[in-house]
PDB file of the backbone (N, CA, C, O) and the ligand in Angstrom, with CONECT records:
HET     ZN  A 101       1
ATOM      1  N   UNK A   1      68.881 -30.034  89.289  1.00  0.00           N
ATOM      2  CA  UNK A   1      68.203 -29.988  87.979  1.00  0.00           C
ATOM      3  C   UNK A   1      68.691 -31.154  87.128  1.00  0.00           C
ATOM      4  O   UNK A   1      69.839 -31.326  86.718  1.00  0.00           O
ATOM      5  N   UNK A   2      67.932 -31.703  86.989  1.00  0.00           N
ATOM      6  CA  UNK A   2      68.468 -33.051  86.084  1.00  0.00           C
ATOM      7  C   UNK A   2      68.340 -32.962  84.585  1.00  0.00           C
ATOM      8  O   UNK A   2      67.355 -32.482  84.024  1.00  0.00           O
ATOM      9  N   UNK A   3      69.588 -33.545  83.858  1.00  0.00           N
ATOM     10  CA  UNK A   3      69.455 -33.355  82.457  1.00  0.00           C
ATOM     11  C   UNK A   3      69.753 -34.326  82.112  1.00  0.00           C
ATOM     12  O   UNK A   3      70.672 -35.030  82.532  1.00  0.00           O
ATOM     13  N   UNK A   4      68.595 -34.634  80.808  1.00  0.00           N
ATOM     14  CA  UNK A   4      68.706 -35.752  80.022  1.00  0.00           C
ATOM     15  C   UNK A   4      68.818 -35.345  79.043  1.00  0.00           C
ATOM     16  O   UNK A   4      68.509 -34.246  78.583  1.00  0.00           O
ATOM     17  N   UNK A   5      69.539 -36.687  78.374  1.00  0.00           N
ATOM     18  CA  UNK A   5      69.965 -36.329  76.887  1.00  0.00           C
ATOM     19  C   UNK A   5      69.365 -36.874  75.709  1.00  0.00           C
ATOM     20  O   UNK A   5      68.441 -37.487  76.243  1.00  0.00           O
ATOM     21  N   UNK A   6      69.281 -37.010  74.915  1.00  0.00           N
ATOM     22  CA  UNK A   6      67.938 -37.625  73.739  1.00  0.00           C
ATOM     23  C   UNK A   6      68.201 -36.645  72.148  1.00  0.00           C
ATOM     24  O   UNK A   6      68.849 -35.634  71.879  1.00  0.00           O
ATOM     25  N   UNK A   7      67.125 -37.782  71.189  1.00  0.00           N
ATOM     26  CA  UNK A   7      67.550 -37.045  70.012  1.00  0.00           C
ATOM     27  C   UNK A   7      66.174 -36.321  69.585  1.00  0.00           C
ATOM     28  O   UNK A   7      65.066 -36.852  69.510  1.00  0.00           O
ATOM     29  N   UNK A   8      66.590 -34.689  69.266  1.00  0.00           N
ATOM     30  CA  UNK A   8      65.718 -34.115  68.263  1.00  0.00           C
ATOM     31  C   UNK A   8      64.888 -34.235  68.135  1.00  0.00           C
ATOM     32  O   UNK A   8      64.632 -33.187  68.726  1.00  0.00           O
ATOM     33  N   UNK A   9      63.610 -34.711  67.769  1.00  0.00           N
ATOM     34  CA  UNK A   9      62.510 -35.161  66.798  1.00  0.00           C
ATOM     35  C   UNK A   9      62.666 -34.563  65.826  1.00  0.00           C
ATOM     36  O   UNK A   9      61.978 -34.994  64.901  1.00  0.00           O
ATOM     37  N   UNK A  10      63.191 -33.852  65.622  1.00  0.00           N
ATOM     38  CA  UNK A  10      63.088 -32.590  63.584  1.00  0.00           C
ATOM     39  C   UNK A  10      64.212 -33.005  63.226  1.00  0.00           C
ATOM     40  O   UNK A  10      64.417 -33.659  62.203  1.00  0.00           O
ATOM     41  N   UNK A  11      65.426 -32.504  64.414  1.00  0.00           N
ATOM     42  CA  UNK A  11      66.725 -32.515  63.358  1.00  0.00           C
ATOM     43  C   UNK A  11      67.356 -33.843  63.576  1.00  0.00           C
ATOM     44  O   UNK A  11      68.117 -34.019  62.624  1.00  0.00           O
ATOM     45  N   UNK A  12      67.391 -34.754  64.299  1.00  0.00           N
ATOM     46  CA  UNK A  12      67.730 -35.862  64.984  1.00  0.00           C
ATOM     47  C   UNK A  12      68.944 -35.591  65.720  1.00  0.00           C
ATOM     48  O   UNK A  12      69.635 -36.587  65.936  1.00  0.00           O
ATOM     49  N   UNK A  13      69.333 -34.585  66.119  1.00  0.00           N
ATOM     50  CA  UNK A  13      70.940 -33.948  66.467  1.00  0.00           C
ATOM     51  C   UNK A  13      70.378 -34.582  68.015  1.00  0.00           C
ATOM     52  O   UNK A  13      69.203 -34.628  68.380  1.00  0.00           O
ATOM     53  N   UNK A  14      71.679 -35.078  68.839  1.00  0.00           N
ATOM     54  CA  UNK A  14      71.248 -34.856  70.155  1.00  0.00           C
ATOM     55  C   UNK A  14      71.720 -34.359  70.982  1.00  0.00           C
ATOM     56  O   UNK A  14      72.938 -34.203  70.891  1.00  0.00           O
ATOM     57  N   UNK A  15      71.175 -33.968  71.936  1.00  0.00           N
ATOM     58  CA  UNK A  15      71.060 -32.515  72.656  1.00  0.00           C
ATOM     59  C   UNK A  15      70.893 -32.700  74.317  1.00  0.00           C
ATOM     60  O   UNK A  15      70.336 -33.733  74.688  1.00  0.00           O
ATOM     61  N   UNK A  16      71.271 -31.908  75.156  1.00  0.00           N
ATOM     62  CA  UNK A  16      71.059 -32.609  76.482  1.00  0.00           C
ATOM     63  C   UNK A  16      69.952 -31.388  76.839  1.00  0.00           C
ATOM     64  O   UNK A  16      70.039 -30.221  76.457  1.00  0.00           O
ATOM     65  N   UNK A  17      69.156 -31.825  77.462  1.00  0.00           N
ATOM     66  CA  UNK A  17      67.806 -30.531  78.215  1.00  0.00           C
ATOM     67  C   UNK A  17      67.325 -31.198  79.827  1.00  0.00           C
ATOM     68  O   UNK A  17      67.585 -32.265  80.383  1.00  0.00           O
ATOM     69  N   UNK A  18      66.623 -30.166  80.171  1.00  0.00           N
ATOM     70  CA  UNK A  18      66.265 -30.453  81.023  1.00  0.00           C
ATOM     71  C   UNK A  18      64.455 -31.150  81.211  1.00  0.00           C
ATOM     72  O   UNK A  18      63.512 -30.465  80.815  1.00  0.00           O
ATOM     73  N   UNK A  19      64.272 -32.276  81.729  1.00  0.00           N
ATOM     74  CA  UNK A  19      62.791 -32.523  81.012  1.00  0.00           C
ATOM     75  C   UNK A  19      62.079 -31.966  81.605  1.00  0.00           C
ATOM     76  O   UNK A  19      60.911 -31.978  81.214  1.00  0.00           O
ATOM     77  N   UNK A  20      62.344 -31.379  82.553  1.00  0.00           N
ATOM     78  CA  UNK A  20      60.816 -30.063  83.201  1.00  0.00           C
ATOM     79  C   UNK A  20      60.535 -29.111  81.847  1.00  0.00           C
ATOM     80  O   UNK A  20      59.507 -29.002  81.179  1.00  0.00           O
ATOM     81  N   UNK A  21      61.887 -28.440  81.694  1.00  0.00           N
ATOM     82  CA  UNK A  21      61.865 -27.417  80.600  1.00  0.00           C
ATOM     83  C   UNK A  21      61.860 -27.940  79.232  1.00  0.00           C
ATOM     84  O   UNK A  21      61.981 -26.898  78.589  1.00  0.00           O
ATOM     85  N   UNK A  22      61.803 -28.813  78.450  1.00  0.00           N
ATOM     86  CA  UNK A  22      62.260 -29.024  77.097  1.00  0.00           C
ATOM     87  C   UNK A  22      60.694 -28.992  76.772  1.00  0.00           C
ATOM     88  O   UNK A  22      59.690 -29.155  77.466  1.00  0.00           O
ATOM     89  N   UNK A  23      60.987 -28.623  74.981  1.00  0.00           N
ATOM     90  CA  UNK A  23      59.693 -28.495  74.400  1.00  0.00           C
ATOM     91  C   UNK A  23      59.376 -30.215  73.937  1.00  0.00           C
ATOM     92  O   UNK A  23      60.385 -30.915  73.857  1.00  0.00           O
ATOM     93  N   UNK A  24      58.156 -30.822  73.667  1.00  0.00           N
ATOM     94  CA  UNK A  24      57.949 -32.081  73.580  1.00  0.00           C
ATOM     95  C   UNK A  24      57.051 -32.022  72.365  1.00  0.00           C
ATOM     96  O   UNK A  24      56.138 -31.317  71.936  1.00  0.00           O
ATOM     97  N   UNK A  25      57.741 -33.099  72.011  1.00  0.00           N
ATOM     98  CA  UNK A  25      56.101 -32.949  70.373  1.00  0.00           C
ATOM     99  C   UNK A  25      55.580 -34.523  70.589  1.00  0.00           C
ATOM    100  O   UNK A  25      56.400 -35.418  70.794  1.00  0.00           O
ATOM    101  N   UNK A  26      54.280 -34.756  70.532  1.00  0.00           N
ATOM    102  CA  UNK A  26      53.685 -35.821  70.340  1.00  0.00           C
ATOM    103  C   UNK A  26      53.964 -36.592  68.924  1.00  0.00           C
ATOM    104  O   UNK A  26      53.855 -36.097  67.802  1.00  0.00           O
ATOM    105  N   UNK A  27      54.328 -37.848  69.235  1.00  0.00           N
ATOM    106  CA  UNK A  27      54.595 -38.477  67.879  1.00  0.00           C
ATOM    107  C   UNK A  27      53.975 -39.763  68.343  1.00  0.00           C
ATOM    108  O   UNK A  27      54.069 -40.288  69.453  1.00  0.00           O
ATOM    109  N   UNK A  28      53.316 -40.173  67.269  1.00  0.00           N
ATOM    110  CA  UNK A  28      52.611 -42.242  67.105  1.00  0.00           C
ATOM    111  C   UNK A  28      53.728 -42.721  66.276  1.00  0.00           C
ATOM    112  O   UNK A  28      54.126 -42.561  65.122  1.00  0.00           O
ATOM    113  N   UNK A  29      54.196 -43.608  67.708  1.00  0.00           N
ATOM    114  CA  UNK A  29      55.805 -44.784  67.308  1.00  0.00           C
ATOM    115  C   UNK A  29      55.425 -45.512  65.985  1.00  0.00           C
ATOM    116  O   UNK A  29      56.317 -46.072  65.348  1.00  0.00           O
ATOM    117  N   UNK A  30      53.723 -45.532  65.406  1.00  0.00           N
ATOM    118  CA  UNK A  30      53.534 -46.574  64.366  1.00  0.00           C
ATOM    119  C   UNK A  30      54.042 -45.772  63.173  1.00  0.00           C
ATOM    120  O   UNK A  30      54.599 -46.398  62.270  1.00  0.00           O
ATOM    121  N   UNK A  31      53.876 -44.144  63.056  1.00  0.00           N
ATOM    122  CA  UNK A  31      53.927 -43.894  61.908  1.00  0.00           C
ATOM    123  C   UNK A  31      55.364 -42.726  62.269  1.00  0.00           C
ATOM    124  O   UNK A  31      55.727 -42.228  61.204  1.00  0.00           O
ATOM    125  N   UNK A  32      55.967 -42.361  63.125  1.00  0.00           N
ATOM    126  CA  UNK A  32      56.805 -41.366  63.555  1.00  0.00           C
ATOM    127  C   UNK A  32      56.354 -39.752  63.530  1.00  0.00           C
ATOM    128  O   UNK A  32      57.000 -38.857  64.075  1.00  0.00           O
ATOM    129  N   UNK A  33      55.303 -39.599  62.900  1.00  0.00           N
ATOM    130  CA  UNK A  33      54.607 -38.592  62.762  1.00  0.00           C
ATOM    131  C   UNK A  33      53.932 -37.730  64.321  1.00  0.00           C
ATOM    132  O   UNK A  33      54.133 -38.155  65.459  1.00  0.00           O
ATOM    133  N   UNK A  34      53.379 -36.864  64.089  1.00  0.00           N
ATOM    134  CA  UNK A  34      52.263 -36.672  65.067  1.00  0.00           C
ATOM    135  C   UNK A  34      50.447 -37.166  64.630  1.00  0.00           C
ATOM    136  O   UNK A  34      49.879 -37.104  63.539  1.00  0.00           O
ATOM    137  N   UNK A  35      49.979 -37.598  65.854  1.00  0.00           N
ATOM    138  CA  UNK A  35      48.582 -37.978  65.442  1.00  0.00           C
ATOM    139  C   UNK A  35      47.905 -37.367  64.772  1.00  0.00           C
ATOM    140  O   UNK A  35      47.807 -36.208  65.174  1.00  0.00           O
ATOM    141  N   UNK A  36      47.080 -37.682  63.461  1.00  0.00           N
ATOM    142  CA  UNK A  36      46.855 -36.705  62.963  1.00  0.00           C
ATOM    143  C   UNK A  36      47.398 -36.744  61.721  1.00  0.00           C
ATOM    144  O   UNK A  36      46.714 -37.048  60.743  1.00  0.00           O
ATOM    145  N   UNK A  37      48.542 -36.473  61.648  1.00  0.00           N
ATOM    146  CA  UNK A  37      49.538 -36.350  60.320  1.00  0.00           C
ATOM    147  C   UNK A  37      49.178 -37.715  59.670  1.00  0.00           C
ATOM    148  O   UNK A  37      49.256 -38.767  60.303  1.00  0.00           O
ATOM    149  N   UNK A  38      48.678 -37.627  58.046  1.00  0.00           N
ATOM    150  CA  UNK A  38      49.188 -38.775  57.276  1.00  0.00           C
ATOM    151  C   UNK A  38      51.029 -38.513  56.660  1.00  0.00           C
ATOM    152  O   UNK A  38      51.632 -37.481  56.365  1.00  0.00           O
ATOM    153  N   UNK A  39      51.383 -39.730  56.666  1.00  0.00           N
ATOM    154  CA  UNK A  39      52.608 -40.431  55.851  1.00  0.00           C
ATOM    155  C   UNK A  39      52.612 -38.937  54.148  1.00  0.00           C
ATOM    156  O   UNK A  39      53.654 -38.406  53.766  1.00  0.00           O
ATOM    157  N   UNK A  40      51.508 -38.708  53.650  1.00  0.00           N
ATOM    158  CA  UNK A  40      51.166 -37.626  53.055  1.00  0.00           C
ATOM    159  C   UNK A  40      51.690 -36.558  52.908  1.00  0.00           C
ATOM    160  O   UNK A  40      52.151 -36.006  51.909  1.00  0.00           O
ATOM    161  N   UNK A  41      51.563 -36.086  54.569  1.00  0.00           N
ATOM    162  CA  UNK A  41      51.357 -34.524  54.957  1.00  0.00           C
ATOM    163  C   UNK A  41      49.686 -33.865  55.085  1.00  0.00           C
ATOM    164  O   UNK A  41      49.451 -32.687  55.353  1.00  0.00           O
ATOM    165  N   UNK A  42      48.743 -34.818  54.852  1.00  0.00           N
ATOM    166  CA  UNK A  42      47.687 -34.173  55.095  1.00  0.00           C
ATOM    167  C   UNK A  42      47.227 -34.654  56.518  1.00  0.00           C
ATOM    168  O   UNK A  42      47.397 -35.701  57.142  1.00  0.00           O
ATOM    169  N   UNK A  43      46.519 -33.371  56.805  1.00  0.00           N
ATOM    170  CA  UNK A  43      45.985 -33.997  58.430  1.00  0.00           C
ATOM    171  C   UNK A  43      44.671 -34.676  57.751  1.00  0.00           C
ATOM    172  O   UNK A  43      44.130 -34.711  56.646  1.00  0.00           O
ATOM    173  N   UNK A  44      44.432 -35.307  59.341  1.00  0.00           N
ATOM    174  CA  UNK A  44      42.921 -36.207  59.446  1.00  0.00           C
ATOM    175  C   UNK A  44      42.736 -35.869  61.262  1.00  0.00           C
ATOM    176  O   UNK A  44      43.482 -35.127  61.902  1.00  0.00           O
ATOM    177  N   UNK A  45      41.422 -36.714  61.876  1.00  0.00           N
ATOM    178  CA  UNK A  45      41.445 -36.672  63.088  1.00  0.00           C
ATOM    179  C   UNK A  45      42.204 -37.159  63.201  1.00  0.00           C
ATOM    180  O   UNK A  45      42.645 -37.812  62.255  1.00  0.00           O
ATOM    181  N   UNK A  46      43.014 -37.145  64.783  1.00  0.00           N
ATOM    182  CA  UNK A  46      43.773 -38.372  65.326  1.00  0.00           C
ATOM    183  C   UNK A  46      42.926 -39.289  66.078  1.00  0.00           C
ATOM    184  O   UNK A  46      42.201 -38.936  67.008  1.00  0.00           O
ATOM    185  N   UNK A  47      43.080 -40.843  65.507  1.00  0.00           N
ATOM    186  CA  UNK A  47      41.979 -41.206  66.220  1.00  0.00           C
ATOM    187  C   UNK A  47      42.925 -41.790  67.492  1.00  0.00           C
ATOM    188  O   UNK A  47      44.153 -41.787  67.575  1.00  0.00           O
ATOM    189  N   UNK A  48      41.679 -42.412  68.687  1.00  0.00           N
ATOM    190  CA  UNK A  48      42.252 -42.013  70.075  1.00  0.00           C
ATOM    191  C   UNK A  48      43.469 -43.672  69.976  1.00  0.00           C
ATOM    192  O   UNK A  48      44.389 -43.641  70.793  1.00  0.00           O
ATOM    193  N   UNK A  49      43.432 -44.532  69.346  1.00  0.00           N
ATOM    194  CA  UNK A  49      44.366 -45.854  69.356  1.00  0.00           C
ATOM    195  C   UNK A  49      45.724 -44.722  68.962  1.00  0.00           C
ATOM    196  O   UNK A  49      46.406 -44.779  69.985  1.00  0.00           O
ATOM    197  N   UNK A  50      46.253 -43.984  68.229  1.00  0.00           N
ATOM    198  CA  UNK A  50      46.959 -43.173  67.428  1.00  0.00           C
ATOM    199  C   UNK A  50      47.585 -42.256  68.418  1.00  0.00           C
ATOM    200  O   UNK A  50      48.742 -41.846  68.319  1.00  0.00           O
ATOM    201  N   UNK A  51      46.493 -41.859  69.691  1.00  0.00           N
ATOM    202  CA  UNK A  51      46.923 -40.608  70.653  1.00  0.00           C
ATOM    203  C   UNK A  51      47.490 -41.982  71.636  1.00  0.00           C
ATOM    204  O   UNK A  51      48.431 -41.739  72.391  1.00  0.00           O
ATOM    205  N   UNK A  52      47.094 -42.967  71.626  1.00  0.00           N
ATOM    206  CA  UNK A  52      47.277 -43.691  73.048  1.00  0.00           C
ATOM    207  C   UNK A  52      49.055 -44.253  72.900  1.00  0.00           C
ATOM    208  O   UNK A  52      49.979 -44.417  73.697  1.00  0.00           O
ATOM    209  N   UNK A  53      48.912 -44.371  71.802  1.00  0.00           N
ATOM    210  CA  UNK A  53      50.519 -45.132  71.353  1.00  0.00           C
ATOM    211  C   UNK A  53      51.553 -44.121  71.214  1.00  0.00           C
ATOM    212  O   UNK A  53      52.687 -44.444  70.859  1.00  0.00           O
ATOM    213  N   UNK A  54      51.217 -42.841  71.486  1.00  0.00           N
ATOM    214  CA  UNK A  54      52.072 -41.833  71.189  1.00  0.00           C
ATOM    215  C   UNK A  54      52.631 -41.707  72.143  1.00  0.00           C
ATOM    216  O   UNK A  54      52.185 -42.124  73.212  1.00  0.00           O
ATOM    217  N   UNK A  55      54.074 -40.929  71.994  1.00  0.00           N
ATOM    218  CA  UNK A  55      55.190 -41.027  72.820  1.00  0.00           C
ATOM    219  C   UNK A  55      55.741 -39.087  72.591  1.00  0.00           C
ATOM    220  O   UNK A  55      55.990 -38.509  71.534  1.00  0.00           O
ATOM    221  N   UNK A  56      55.771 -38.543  73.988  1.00  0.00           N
ATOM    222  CA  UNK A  56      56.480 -37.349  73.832  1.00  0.00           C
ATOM    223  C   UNK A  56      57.923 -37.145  73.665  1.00  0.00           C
ATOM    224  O   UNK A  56      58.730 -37.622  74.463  1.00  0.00           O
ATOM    225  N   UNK A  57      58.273 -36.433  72.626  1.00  0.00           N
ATOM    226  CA  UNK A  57      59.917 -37.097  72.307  1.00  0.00           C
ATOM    227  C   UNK A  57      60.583 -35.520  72.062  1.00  0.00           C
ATOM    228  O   UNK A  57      60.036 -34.761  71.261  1.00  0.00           O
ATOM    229  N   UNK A  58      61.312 -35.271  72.515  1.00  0.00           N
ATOM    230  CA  UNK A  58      62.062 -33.668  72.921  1.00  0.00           C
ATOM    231  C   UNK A  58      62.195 -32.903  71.493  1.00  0.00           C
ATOM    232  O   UNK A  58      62.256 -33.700  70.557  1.00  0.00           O
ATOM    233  N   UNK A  59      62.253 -31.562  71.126  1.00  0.00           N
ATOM    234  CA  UNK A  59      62.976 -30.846  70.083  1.00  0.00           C
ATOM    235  C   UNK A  59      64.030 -29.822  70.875  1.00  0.00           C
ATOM    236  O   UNK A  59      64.026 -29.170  71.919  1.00  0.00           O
ATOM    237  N   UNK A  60      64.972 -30.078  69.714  1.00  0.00           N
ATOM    238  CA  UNK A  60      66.038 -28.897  70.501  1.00  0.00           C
ATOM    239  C   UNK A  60      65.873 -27.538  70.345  1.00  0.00           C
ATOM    240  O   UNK A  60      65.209 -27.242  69.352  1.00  0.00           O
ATOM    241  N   UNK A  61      66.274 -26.614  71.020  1.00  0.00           N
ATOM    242  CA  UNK A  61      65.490 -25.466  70.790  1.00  0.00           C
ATOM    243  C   UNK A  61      66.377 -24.494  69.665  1.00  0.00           C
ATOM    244  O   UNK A  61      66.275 -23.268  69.698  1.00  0.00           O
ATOM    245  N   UNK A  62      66.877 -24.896  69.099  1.00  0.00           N
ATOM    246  CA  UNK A  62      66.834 -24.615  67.359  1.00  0.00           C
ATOM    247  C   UNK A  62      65.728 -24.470  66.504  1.00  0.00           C
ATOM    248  O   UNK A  62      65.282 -23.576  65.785  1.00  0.00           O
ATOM    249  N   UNK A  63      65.206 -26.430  67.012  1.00  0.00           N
ATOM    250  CA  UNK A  63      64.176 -26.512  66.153  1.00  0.00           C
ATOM    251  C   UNK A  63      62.997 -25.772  66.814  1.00  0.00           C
ATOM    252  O   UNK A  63      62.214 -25.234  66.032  1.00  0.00           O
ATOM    253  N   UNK A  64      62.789 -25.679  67.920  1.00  0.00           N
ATOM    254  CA  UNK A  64      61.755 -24.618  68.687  1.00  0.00           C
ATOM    255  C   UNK A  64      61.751 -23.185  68.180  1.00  0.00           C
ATOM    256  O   UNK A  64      60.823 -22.389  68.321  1.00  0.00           O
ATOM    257  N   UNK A  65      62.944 -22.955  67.552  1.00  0.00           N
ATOM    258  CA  UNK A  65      63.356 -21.205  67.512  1.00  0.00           C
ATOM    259  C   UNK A  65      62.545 -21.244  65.780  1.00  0.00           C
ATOM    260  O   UNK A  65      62.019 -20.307  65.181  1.00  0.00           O
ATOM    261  N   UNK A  66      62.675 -22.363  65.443  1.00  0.00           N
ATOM    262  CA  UNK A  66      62.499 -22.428  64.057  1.00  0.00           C
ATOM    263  C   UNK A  66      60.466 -22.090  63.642  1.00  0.00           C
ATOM    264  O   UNK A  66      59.719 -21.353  62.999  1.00  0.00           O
ATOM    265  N   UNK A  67      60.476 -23.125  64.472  1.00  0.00           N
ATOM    266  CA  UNK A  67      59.224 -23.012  64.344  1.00  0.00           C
ATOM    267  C   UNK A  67      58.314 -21.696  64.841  1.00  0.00           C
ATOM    268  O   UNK A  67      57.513 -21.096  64.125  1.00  0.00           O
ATOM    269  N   UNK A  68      58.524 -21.492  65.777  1.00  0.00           N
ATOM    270  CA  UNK A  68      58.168 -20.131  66.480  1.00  0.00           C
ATOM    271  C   UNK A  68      58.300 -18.838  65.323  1.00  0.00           C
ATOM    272  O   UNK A  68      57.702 -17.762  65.318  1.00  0.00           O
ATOM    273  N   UNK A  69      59.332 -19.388  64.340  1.00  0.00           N
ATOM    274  CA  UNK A  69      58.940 -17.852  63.878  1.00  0.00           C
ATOM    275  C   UNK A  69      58.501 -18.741  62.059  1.00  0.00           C
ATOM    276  O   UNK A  69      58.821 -18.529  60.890  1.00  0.00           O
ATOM    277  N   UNK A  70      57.734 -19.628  62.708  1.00  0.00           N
ATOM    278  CA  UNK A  70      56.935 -20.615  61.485  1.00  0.00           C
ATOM    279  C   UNK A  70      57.554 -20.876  60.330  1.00  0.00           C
ATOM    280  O   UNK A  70      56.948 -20.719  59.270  1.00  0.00           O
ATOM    281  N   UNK A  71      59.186 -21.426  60.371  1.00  0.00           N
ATOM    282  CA  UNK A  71      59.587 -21.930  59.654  1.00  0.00           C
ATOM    283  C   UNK A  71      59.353 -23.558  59.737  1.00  0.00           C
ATOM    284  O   UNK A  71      59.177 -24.180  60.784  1.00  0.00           O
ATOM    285  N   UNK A  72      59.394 -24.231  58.133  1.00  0.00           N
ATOM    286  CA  UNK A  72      59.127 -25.354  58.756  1.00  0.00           C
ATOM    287  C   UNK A  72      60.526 -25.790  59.000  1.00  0.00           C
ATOM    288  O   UNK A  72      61.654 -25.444  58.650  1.00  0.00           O
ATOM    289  N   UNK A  73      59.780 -27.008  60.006  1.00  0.00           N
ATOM    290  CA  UNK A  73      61.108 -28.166  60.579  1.00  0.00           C
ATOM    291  C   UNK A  73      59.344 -29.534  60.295  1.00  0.00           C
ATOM    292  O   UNK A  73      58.180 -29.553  59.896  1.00  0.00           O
ATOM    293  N   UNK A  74      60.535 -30.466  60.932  1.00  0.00           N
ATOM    294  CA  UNK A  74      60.222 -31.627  61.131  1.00  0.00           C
ATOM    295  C   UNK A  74      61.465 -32.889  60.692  1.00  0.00           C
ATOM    296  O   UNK A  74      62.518 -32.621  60.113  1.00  0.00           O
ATOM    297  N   UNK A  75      61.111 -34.037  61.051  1.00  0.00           N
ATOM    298  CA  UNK A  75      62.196 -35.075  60.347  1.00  0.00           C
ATOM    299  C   UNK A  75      62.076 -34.928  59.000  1.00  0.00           C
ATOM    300  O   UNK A  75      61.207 -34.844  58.132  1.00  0.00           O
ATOM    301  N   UNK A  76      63.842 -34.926  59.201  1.00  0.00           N
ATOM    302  CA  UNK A  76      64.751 -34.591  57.844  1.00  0.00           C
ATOM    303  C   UNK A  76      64.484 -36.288  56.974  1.00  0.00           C
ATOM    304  O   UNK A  76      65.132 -37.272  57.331  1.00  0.00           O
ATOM    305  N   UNK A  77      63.637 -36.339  56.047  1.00  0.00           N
ATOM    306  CA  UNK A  77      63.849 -37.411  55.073  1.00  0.00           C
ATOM    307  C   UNK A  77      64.931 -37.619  53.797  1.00  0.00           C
ATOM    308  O   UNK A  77      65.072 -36.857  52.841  1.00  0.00           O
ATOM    309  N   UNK A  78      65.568 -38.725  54.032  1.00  0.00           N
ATOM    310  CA  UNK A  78      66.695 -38.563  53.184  1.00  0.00           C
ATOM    311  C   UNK A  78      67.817 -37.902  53.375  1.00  0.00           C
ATOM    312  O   UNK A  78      67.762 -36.940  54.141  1.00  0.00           O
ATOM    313  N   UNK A  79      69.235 -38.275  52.671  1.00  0.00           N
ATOM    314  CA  UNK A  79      70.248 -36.897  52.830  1.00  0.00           C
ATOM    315  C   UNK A  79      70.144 -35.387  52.966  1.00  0.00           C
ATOM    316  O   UNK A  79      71.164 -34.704  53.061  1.00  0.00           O
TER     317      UNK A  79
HETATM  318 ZN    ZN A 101      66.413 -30.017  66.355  1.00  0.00          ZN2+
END
C-alpha cells in the first residue's frame, strides 16, 4: 500500500494517505479554488479551460469529517 504525503487543501496541515483511498477536491491552479468558485464565493459554470487546468489535490480526513457533517472548511485565508 503506498503512501504519499502532501498538503491539505482546507487546512494546509500535511498529512500522509494513501492515494487509492484519500478524498480529492478539484481545484484550478489559476485561481486555487474549485471550478466554478469565484475569488467571491459565488458559484458560476465552470467553464471547460477552468476544469482542464485543474489539479486533484488531497484533504485530510479532519477536513473530510468536517465537511460531512457540513461544516464549513476550505483554505484558511490569513492568520
Ligand atoms: Zn485538512
Amino acid at each position: 500500500m503506498a503512501v504519499e504525503s502532501g498538503r491539505c487543501y482546507a487546512c494546509r496541515r500535511e498529512f500522509d494517505y494513501d492515494p487509492a483511498e484519500v478524498t480529492t477536491f478539484l481545484v484550478d491552479q489559476m485561481t486555487g479554488l474549485p471550478p466554478g468558485f469565484t475569488v467571491a464565493g459565488t458559484m458560476r459554470p465552470a467553464t471547460p479551460e477552468a476544469v482542464a487546468r485543474s489539479v486533484d489535490v488531497p484533504v485530510c480526513p479532519d477536513c473530510v469529517a468536517k465537511a460531512e457533517r457540513g461544516l464549513p472548511f476550505g483554505p484558511t485565508i490569513g492568520p
